[in-house]
C-alpha positions, 0 to 999 in steps of 0.5 A, a space after each residue: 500500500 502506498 502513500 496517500 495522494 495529495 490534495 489535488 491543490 496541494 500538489 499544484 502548490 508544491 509543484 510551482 513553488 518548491 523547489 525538493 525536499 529540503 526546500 520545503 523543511 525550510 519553509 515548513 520550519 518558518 512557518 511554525 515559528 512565525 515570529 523568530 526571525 532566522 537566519 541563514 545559521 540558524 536554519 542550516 543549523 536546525 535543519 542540518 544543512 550547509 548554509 549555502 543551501 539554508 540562504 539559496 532556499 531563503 533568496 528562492 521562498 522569498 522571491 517567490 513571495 512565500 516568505 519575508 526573510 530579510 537577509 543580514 547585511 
């Protein structure tokens, strides 16, 4: 037995939206913690990736309007 089906809107989402996986831990972790404010340690660290991926995932979910990340100057 495999896998239950998406939600026909749900599959649409992540098919114009995210990019793999870990893409999707990225936002899914914003997400549930609304009102911290990361950064790109912060998330390469709590997802346990490198942190060239954590800011290439915050630059994309941003630009695409799905999150407000602003990056550290």
């Amino acid at each position: 037995m495999g896998a239950p089906a998406l939600n026909a809107d749900v599959q649409q989402f992540l098919d114009e939206n995210i990019k793999d996986y870990e893409e999707l831990q990225v936002l899914l972790l914003m997400h549930g913690h609304p009102t911290r404010i990361w950064d790109v340690v912060d998330v390469a660290r709590e997802l346990r990736i490198e942190p060239f991926a954590a800011a290439t995932h915050l630059k994309r979910l941003n630009e695409g309007n799905l999150i407000n990340h602003e990056p550290a100057c």
